[in-house]
mmCIF file of the C-alpha atoms, coordinates in Angstrom:
data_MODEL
# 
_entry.id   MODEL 
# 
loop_
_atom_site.group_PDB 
_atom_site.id 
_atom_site.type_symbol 
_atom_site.label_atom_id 
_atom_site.label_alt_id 
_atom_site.label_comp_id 
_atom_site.label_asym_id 
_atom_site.label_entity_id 
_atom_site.label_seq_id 
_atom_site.pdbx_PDB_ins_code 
_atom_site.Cartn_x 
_atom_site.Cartn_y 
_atom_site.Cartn_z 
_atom_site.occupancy 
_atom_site.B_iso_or_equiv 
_atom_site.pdbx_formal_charge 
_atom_site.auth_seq_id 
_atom_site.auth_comp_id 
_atom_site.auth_asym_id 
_atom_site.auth_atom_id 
_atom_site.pdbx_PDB_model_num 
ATOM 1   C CA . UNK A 1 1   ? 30.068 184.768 107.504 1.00 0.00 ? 1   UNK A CA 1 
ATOM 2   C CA . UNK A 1 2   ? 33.269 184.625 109.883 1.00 0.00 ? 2   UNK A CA 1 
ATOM 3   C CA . UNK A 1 3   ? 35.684 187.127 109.565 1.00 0.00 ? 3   UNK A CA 1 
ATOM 4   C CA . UNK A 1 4   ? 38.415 185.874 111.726 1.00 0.00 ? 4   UNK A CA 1 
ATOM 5   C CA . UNK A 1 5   ? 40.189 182.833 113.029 1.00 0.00 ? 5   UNK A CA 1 
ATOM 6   C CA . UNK A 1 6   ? 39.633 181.365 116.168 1.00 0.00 ? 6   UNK A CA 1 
ATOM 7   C CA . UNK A 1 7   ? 43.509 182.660 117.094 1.00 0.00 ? 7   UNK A CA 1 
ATOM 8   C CA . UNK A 1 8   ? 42.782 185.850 115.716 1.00 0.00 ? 8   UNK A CA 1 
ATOM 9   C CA . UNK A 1 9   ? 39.625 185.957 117.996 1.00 0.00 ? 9   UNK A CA 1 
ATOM 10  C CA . UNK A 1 10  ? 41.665 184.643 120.906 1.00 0.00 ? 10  UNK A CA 1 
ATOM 11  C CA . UNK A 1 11  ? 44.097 187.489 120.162 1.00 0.00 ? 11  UNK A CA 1 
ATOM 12  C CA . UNK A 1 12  ? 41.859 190.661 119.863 1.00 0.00 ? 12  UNK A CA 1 
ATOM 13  C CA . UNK A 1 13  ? 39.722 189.308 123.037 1.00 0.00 ? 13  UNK A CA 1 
ATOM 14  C CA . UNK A 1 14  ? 43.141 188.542 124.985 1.00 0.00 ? 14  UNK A CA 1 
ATOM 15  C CA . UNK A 1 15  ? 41.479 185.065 125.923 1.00 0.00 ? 15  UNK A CA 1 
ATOM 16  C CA . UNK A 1 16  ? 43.733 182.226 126.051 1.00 0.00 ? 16  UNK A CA 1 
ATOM 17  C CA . UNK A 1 17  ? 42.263 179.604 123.426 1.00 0.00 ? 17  UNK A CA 1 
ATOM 18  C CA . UNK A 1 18  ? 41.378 176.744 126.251 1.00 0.00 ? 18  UNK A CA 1 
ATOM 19  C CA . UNK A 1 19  ? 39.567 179.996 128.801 1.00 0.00 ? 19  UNK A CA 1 
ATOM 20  C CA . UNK A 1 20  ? 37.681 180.355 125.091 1.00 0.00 ? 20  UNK A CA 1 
ATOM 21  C CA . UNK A 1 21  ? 36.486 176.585 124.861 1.00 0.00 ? 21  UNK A CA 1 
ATOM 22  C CA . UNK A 1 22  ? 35.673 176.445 128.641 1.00 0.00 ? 22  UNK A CA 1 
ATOM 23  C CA . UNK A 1 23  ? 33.222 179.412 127.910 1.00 0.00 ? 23  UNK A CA 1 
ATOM 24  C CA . UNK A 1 24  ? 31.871 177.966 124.607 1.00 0.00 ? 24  UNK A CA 1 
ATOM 25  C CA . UNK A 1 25  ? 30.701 175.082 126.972 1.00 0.00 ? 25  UNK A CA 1 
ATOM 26  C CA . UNK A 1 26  ? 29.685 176.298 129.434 1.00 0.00 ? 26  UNK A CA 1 
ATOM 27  C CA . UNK A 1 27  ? 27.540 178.827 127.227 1.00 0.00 ? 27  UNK A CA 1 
ATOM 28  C CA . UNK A 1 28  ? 28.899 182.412 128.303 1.00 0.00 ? 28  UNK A CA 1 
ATOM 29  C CA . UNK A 1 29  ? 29.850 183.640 125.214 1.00 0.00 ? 29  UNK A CA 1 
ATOM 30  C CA . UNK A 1 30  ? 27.657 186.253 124.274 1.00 0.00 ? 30  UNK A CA 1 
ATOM 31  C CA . UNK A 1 31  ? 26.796 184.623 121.164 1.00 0.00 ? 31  UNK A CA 1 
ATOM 32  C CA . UNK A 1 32  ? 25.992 181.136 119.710 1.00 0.00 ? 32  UNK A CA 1 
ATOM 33  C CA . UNK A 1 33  ? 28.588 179.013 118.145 1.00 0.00 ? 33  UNK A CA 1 
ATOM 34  C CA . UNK A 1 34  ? 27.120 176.903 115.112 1.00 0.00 ? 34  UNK A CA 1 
ATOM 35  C CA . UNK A 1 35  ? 29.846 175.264 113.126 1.00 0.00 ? 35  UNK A CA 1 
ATOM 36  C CA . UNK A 1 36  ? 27.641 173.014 111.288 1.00 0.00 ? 36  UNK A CA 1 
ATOM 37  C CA . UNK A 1 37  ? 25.243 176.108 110.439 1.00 0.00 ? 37  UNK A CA 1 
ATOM 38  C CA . UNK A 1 38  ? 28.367 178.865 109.836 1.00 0.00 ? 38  UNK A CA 1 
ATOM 39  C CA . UNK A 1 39  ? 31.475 176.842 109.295 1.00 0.00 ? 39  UNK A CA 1 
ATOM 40  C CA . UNK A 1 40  ? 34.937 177.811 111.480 1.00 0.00 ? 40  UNK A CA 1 
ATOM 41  C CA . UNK A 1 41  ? 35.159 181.541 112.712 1.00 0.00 ? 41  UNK A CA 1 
ATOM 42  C CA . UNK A 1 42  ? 34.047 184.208 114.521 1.00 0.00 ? 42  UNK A CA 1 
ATOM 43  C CA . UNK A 1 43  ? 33.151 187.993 113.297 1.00 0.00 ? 43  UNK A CA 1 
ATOM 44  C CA . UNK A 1 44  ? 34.122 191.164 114.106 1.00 0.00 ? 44  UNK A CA 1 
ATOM 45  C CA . UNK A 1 45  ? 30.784 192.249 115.606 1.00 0.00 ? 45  UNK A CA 1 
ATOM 46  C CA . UNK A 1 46  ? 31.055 188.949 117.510 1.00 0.00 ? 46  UNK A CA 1 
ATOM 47  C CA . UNK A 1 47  ? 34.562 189.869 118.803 1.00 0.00 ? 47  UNK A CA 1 
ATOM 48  C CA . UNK A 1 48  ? 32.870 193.400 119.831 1.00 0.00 ? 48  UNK A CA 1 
ATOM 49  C CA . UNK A 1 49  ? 30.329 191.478 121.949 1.00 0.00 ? 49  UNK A CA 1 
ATOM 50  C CA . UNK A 1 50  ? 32.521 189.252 123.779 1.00 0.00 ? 50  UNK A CA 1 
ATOM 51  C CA . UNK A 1 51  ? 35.026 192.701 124.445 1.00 0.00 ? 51  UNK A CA 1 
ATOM 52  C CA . UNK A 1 52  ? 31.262 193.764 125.521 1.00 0.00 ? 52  UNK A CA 1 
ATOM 53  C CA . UNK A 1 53  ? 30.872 190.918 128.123 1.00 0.00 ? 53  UNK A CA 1 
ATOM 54  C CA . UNK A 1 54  ? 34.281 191.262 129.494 1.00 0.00 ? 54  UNK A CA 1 
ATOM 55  C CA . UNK A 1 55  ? 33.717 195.052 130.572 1.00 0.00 ? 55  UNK A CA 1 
ATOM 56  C CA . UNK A 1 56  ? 30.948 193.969 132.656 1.00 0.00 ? 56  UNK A CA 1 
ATOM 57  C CA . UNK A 1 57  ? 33.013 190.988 134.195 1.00 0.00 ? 57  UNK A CA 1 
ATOM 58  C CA . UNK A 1 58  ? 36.162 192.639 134.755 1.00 0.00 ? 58  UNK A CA 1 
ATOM 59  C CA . UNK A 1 59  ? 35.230 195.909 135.115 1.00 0.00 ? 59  UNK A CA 1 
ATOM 60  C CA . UNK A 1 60  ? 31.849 196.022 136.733 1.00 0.00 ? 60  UNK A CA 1 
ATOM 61  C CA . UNK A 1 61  ? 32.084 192.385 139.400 1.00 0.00 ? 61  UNK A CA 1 
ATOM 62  C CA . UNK A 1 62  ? 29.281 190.662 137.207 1.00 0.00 ? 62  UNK A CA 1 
ATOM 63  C CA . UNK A 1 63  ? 29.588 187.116 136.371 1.00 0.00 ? 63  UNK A CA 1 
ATOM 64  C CA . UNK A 1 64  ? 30.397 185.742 133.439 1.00 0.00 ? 64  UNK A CA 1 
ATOM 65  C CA . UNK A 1 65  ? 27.005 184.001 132.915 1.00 0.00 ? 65  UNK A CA 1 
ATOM 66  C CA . UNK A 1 66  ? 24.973 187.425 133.195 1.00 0.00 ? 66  UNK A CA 1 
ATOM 67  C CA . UNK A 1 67  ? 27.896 189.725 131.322 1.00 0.00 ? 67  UNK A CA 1 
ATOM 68  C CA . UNK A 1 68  ? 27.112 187.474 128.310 1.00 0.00 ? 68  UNK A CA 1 
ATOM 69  C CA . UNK A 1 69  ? 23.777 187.704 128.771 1.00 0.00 ? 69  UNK A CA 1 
ATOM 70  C CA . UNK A 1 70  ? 23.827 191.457 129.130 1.00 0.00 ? 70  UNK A CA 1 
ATOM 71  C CA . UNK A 1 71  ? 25.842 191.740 125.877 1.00 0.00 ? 71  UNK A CA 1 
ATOM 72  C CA . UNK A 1 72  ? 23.725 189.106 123.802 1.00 0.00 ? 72  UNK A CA 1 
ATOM 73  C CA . UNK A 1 73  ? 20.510 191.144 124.336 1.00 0.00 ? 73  UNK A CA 1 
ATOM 74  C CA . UNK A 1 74  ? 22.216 194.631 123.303 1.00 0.00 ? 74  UNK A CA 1 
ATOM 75  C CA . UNK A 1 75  ? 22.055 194.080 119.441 1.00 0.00 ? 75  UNK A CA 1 
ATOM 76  C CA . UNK A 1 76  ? 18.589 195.139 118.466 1.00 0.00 ? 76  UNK A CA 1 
ATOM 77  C CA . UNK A 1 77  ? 19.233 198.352 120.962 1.00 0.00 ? 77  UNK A CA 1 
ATOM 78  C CA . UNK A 1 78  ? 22.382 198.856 119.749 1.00 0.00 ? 78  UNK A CA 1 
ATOM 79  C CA . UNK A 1 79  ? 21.540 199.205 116.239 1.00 0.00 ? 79  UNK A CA 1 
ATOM 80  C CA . UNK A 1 80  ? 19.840 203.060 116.113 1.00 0.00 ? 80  UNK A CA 1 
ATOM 81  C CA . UNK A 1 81  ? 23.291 204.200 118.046 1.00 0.00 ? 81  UNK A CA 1 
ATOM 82  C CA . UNK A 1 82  ? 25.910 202.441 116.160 1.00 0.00 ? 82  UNK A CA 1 
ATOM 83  C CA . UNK A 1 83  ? 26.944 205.335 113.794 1.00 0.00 ? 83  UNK A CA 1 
ATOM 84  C CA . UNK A 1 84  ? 27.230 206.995 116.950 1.00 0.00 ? 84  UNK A CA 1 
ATOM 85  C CA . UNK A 1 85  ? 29.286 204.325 118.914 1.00 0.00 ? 85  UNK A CA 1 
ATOM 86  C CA . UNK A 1 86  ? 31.513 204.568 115.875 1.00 0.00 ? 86  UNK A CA 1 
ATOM 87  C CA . UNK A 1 87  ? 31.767 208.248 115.929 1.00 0.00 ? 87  UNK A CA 1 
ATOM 88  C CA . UNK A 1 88  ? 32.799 207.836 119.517 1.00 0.00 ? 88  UNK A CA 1 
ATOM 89  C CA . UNK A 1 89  ? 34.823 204.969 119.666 1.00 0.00 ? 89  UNK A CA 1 
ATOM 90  C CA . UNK A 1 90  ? 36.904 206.351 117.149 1.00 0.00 ? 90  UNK A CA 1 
ATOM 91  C CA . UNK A 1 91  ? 37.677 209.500 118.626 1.00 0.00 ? 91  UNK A CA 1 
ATOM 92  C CA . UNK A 1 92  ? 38.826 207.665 121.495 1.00 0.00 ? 92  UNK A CA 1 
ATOM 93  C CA . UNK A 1 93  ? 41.123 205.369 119.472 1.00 0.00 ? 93  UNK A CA 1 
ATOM 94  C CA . UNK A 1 94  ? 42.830 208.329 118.160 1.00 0.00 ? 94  UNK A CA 1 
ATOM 95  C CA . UNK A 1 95  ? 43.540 209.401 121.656 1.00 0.00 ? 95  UNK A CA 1 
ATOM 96  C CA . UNK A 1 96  ? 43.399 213.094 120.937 1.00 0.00 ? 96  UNK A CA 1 
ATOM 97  C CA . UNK A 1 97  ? 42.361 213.741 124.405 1.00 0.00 ? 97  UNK A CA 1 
ATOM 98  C CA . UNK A 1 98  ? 39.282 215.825 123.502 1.00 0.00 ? 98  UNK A CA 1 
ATOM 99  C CA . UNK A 1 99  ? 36.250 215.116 125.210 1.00 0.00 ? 99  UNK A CA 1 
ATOM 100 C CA . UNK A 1 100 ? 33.861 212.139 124.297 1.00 0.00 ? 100 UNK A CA 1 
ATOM 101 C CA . UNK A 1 101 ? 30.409 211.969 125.058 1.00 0.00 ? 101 UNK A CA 1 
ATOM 102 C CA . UNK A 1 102 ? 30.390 207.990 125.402 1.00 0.00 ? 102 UNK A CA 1 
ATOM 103 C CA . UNK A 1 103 ? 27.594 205.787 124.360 1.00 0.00 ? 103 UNK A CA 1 
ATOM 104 C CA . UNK A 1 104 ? 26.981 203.534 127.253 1.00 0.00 ? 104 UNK A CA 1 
ATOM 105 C CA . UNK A 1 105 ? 25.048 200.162 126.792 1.00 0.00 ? 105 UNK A CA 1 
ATOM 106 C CA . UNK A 1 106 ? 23.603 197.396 129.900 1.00 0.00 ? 106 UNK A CA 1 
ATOM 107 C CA . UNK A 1 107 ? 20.310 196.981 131.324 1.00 0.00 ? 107 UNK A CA 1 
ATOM 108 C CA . UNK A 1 108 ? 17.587 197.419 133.575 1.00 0.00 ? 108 UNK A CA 1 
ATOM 109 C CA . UNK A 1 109 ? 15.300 196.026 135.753 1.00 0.00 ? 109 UNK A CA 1 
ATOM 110 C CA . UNK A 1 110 ? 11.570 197.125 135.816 1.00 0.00 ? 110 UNK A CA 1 
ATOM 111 C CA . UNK A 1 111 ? 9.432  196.260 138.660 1.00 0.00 ? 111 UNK A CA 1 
ATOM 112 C CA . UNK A 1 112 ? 7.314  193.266 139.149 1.00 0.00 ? 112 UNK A CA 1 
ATOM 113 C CA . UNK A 1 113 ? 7.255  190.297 137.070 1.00 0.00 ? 113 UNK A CA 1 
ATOM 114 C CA . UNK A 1 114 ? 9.604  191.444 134.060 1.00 0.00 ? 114 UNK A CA 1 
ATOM 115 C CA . UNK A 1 115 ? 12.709 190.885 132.351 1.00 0.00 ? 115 UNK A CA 1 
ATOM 116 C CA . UNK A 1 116 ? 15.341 192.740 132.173 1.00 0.00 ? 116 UNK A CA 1 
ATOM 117 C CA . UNK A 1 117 ? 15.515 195.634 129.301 1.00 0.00 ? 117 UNK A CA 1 
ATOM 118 C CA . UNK A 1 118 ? 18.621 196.463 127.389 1.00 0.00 ? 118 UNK A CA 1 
ATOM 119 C CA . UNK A 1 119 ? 19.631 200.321 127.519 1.00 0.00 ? 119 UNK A CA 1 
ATOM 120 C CA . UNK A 1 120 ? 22.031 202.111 125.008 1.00 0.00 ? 120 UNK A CA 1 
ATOM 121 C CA . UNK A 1 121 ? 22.524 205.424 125.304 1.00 0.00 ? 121 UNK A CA 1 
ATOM 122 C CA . UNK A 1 122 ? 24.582 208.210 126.605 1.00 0.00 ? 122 UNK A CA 1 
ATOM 123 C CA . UNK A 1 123 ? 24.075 208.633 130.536 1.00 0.00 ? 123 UNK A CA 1 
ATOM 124 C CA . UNK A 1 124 ? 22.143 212.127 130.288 1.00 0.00 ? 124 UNK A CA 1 
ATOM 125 C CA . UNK A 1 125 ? 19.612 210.197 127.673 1.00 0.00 ? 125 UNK A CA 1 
ATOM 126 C CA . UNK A 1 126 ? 19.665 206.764 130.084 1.00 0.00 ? 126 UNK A CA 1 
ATOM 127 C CA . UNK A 1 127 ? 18.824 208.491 132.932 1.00 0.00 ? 127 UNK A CA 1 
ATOM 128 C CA . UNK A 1 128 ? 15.750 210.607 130.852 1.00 0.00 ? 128 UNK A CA 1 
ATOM 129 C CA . UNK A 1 129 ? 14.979 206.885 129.773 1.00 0.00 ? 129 UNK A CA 1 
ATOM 130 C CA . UNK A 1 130 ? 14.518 205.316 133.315 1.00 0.00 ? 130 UNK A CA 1 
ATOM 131 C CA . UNK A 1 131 ? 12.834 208.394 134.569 1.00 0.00 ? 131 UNK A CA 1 
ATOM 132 C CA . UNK A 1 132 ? 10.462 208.360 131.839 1.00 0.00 ? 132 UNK A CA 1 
ATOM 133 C CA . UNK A 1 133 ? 9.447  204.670 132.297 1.00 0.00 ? 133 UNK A CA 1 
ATOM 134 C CA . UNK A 1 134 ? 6.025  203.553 133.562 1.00 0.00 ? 134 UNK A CA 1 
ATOM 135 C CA . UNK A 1 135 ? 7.622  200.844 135.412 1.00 0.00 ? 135 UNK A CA 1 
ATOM 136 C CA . UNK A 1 136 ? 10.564 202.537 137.952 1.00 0.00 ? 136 UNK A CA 1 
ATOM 137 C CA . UNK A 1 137 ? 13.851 200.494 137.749 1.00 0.00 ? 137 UNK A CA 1 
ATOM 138 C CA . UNK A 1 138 ? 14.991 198.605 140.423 1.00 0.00 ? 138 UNK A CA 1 
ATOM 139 C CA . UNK A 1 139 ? 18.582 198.334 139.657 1.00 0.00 ? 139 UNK A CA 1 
ATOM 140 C CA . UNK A 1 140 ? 20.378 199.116 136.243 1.00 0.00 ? 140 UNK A CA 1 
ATOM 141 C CA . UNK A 1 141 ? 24.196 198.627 135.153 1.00 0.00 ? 141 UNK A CA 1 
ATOM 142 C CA . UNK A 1 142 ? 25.863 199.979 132.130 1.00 0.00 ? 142 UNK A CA 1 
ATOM 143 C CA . UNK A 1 143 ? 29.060 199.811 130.501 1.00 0.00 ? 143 UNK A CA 1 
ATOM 144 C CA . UNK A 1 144 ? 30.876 202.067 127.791 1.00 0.00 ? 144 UNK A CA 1 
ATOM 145 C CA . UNK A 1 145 ? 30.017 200.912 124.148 1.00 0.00 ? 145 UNK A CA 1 
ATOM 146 C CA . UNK A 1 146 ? 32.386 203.446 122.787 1.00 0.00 ? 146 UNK A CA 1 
ATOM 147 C CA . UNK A 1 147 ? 35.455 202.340 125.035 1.00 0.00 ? 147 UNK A CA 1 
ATOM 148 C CA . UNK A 1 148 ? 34.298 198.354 124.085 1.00 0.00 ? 148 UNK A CA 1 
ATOM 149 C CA . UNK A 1 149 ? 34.622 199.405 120.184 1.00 0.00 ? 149 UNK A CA 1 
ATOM 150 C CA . UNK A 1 150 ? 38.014 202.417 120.794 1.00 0.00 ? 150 UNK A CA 1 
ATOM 151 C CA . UNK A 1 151 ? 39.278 198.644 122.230 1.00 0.00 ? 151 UNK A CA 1 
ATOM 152 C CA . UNK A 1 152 ? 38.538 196.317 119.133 1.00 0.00 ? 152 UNK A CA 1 
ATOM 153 C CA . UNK A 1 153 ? 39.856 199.118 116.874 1.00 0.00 ? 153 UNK A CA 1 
ATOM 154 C CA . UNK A 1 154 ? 43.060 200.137 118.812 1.00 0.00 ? 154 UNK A CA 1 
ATOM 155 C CA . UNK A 1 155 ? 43.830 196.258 119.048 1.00 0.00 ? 155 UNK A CA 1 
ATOM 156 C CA . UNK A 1 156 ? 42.945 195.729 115.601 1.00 0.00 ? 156 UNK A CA 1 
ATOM 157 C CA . UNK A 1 157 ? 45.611 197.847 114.406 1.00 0.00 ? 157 UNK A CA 1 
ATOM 158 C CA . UNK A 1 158 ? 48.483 196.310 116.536 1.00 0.00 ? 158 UNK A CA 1 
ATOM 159 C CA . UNK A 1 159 ? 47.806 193.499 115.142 1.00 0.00 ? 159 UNK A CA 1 
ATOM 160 C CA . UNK A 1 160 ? 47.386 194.295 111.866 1.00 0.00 ? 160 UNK A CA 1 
ATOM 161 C CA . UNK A 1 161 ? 43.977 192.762 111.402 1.00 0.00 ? 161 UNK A CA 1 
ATOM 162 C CA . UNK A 1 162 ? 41.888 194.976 108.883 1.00 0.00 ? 162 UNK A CA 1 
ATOM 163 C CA . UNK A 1 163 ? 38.201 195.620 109.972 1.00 0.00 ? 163 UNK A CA 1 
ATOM 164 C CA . UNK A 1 164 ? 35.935 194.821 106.839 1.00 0.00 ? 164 UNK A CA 1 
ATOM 165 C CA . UNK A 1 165 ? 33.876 197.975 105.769 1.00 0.00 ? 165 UNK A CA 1 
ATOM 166 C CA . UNK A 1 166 ? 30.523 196.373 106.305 1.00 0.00 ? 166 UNK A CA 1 
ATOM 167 C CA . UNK A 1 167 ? 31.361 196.028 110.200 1.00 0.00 ? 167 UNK A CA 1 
ATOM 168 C CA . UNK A 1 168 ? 30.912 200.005 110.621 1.00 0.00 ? 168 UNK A CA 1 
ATOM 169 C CA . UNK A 1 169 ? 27.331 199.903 109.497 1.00 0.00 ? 169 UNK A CA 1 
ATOM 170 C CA . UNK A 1 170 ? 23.947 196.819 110.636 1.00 0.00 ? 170 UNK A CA 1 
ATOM 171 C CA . UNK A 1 171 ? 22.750 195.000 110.240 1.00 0.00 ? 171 UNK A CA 1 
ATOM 172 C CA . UNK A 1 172 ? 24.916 193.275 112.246 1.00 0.00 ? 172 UNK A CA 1 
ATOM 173 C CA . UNK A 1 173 ? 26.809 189.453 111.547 1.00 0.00 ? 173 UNK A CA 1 
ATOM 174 C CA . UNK A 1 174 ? 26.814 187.468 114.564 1.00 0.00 ? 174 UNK A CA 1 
ATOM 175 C CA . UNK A 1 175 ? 24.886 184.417 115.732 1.00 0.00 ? 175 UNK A CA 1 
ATOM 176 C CA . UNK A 1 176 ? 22.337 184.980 118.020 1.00 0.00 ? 176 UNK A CA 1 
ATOM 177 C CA . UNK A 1 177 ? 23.004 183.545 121.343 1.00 0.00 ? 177 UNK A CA 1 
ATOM 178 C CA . UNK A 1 178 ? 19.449 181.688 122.572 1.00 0.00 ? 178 UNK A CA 1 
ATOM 179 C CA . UNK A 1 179 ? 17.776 183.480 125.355 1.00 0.00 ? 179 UNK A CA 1 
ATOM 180 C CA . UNK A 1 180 ? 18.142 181.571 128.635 1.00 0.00 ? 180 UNK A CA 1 
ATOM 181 C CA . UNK A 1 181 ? 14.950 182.977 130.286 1.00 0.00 ? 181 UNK A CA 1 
ATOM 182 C CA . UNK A 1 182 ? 13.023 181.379 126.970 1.00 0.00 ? 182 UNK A CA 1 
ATOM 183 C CA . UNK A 1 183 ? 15.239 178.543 126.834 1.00 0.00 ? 183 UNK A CA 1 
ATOM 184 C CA . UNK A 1 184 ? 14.175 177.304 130.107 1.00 0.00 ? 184 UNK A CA 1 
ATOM 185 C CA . UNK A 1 185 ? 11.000 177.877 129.970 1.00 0.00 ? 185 UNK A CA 1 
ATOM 186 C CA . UNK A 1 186 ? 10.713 175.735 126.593 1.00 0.00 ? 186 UNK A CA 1 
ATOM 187 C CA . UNK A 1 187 ? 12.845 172.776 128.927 1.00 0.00 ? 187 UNK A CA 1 
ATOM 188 C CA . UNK A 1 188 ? 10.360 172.947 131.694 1.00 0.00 ? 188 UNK A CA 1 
ATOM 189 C CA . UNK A 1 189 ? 7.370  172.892 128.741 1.00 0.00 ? 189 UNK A CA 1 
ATOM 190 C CA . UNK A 1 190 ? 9.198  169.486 127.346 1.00 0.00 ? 190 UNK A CA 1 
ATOM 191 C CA . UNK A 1 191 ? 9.339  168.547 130.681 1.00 0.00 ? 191 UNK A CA 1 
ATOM 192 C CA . UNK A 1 192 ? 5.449  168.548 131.264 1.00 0.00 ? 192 UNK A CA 1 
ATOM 193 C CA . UNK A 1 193 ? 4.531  167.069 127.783 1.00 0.00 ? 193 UNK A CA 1 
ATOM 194 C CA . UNK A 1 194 ? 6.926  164.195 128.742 1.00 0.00 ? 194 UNK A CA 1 
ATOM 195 C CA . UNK A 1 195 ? 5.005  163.977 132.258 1.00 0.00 ? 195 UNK A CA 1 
ATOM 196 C CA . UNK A 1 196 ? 7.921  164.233 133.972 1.00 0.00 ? 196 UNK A CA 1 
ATOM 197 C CA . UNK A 1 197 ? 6.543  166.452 136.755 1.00 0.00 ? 197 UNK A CA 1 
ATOM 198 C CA . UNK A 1 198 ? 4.294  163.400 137.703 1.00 0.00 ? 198 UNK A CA 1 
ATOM 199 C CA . UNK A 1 199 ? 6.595  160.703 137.849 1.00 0.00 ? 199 UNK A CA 1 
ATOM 200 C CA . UNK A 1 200 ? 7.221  159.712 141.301 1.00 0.00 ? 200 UNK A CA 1 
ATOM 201 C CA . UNK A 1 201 ? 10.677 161.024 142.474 1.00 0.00 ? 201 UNK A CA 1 
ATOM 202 C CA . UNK A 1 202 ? 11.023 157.753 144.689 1.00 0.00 ? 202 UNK A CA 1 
ATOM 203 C CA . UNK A 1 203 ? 11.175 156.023 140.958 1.00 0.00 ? 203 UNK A CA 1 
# 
C-alpha cells in the first residue's frame, strides 16, 4: 500500500521528521497510521491530505487538531471532483498563467444539533450548495483542492519522485483516520458499561 518513505513524506510535506512524530501522537494527521495493519510508509493520496491540512493551518488560522479533521472527512466528497481537481491542479503546475476555475474543498456547519459537512466544489457551486440547504450554515471554511494537488505535483517533480498512475484516479489509498466525534462517543459508552459514571469521585 505505501508509496513513499517516511523521508520522502517528510520531504514533499516540508515537515521536519520529529514535527511528523509529534503529530502522529498527538493524532493530527489527517489520516491513521497502522504499521502493524500496512507495514512502513505513507501514500501519495495521504501526502495530498496532510498538504490538505496544512492549507487550513497555515493559511486559514485553524488548528492543527480541526485542519486534520477537516481534511480526513473530505475523501468520500472528494471523490466525484477528483478528475476535476486533477484537471485543475495541473494547469496550475504548469504555470501558464491562464485562468483556473479552482476546486475548493472544507466544511460547513448546519444549524442545531449537527456535525459538520464536508464541501468540495468550486465557489459559484459551494455557494448554490449552502443556499440550497434545508439547514442554513452557520459558518463554513474552504481551502483550494487544486492549489493542495498543483503543490504535491510541482514538489514531486523537484524532487524527482514519480507519482504512480493509479493516484490520478479513486478509489483512493489512504488509511482512514477514526472520527473523533464517534470516537468519543464510543469512550464515554465504555465508560457507562464499566459504571464509571457512578463511582464516587471522592474514591
Amino acid at each position: 500500500m505505501p508509496d513513499l518513505s517516511r523521508s520522502q513524506f517528510c520531504d514533499l510535506t516540508r515537515l521536519a521528521p520529529d514535527a511528523l512524530k509529534s503529530l502522529s501522537r498527538r493524532e493530527q494527521l489527517p489520516f491513521s497510521i497502522d504499521q502493524k495493519a500496512s507495514g512502513r510508509g505513507y501514500t501519495f493520496f495521504e501526502t495530498f491530505l496532510t498538504i490538505v491540512s496544512q492549507e487550513f493551518y497555515e493559511g486559514h488560522g485553524v488548528n492543527v487538531t480541526r485542519a486534520a479533521e477537516i481534511a480526513a472527512a473530505l475523501p468520500e466528497a472528494l471523490a466525484p471532483k477528483w478528475s476535476r481537481i486533477v484537471e485543475t491542479a495541473r494547469d496550475k503546475a504548469d504555470g501558464t498563467g491562464q485562468k483556473i476555475e479552482e476546486i475548493m474543498c472544507g466544511r460547513y456547519s448546519p444549524a442545531g444539533l449537527h456535525q459538520p459537512r464536508p464541501i468540495v466544489g468550486t465557489d459559484i457551486e459551494i455557494d448554490q450548495e449552502l443556499a440550497a440547504s434545508e439547514l442554513p450554515a452557520i459558518r463554513s471554511i474552504r481551502s483550494s483542492a487544486s492549489r493542495s494537488l498543483a503543490l504535491l505535483i510541482t514538489r514531486s517533480h523537484r524532487l524527482g519522485i514519480e507519482i504512480p498512475e493509479e493516484f490520478w484516479s479513486t478509489p483512493f489509498s489512504f488509511r482512514q483516520r477514526p472520527n473523533s466525534i464517534e470516537r468519543s462517543m464510543e469512550n464515554m459508552k465504555k465508560l457507562i458499561e464499566n459504571g464509571e459514571h457512578l463511582k464516587d469521585e471522592g474514591e
